[in-house]
N, C-alpha and C positions, 0 to 999 in steps of 0.2 A: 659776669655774662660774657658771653664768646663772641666777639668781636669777627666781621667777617672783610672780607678781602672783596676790596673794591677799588676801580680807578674810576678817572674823568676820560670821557672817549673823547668829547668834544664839544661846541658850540657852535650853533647854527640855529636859521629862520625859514629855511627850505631843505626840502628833501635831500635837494644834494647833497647838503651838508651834512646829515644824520646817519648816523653805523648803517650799515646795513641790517635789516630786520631777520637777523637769522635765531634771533634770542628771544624768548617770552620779555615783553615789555609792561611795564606797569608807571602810568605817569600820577607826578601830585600836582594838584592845581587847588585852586584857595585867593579869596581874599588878599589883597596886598597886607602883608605882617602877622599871617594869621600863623605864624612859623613852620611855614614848609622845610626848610632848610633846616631847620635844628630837630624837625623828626626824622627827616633822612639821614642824618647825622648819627641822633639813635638810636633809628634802626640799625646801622651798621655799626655803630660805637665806633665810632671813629670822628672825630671830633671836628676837624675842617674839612672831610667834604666837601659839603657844601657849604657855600658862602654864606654866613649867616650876620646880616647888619639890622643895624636899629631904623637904619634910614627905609622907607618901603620905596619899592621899585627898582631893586637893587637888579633881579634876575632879568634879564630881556630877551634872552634868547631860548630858545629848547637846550638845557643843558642835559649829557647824556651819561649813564656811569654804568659800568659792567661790575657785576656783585656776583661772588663765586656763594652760592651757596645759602641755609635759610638756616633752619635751625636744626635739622636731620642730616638733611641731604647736601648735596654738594655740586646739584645742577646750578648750571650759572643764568644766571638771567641779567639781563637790563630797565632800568631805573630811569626816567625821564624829571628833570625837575622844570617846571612852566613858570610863565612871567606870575603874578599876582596879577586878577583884575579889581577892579573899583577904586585905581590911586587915581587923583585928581590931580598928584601936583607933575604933570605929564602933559604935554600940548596934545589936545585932540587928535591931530593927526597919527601921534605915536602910540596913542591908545588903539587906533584903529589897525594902525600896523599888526599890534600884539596880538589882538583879537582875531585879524584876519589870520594869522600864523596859528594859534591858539586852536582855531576852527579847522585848519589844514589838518594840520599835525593829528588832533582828535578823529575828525576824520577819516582820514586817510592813511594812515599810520597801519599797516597791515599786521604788525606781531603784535598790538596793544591786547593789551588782555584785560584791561583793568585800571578805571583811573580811581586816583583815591583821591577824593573831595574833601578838603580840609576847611571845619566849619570852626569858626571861635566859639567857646561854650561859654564863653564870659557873656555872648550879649544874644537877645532873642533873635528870634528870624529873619534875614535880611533878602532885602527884594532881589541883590545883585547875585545872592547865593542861591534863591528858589529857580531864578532865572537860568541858572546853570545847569539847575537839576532838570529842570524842564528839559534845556536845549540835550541835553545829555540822550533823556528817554528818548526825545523825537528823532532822534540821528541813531539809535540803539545803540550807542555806546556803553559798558557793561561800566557800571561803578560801584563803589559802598563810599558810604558818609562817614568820616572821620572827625571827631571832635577833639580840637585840639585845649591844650591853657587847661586842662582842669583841677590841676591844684591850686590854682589862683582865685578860684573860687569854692564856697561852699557845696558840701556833697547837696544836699536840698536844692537850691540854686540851679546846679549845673542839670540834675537830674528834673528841673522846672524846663528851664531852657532845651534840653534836649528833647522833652515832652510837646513842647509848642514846635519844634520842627516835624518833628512825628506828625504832629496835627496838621500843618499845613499842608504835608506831602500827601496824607491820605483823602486831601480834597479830590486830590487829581491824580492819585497813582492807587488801583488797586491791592499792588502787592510792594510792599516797601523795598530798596535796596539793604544789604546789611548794616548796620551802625557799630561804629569801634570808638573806644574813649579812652584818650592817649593824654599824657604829659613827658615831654621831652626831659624838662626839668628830674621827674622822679620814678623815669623809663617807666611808664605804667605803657599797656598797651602793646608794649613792642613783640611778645609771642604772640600774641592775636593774630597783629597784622604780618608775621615772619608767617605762622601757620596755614594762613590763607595764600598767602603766595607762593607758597610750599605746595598746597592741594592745587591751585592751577597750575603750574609748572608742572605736579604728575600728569596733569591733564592733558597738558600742551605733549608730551615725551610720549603719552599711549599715543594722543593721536596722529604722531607722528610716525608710529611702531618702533620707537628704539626701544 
């Protein structure tokens, strides 16, 4: 697989601190340990990237990374990696911190194109994950669902679990976001998710007419 060319720009919790927005941006956010870090990893096959620990709560800031290129092309874009939410072992206060930055950054964030929601497909629907998806639609922030771990489980299993989030979302959402199902472990997923980022980056280059 082709390995592509990326750095770290940097780390921050406010605007100032973040690249400037002159790049299609796509951020991963997820459950604490639900392995953000090890799919960004391979997506770009590049192996420390991002920091990837057993401990959750590792990430705390907006970490930021410039990535030349998808799987065709050679536009460059930017990669946003977010704290995890629903760790416990964090004083309240610093949860709040995260969330309020978390909530900025999503919002406000002007080249975001695209967050990719990383769901564990080991376990069923969880209230902190549908809560996201929610806050996500009400604020139109554009996303698809990611499901991560799926060689850890059963193909039946993972395809049960990813049926009961389907279900939940069609209570309250007409028309579903897209769904991708990845394992880091056995690069499953990573043209998928290269593909897609590839088609809105053409997106982003028309409407910009270069």
């Amino acid at each position: 697989m082709k390995s592509l060319i990326a750095e770290h720009l940097g780390s921050g919790r406010e605007a100032k601190s973040w690249p400037k927005p002159t790049l299609p941006e796509y951020a991963f956010i997820g459950r604490s340990n639900v392995g953000k870090s090890s799919l960004i990893n391979m997506l770009c096959q590049i192996k420390k990237l991002a920091r990837v620990s057993n401990t959750p709560g590792r990430t705390r800031n907006v970490e930021h990374f410039r990535v030349e290129g998808t799987l065709t092309s050679e536009l460059p874009w930017m990669l946003a990696d977010l704290p995890g939410y629903g760790y416990a072992k964090v004083s309240r206060g610093e949860r709040e911190v995260w969330q309020g930055m978390i909530h900025r950054y999503l919002g406000e964030r002007e080249n975001l194109q695209n967050v990719f929601l990383l769901i564990d497909s080991r376990v069923e629907p969880q209230q902190n994950d549908l809560d996201m998806v929610q806050w996500l639609g009400e604020n139109s922030v554009p996303f698809a669902v990611v499901f991560t771990k799926i060689d850890k489980l059963s193909s039946p299993k993972v395809q049960s679990n990813v049926a009961k989030f389907r279900k939940e979302l069609k209570k309250t959402w007409e028309n579903l976001p897209p769904f991708y199902e990845t394992s880091s472990a056995k690069r499953i997923g990573r043209e998928e998710l290269l593909a897609f980022i590839e088609k809105v980056n053409e997106q982003w280059k028309d409407a910009l007419g270069q």
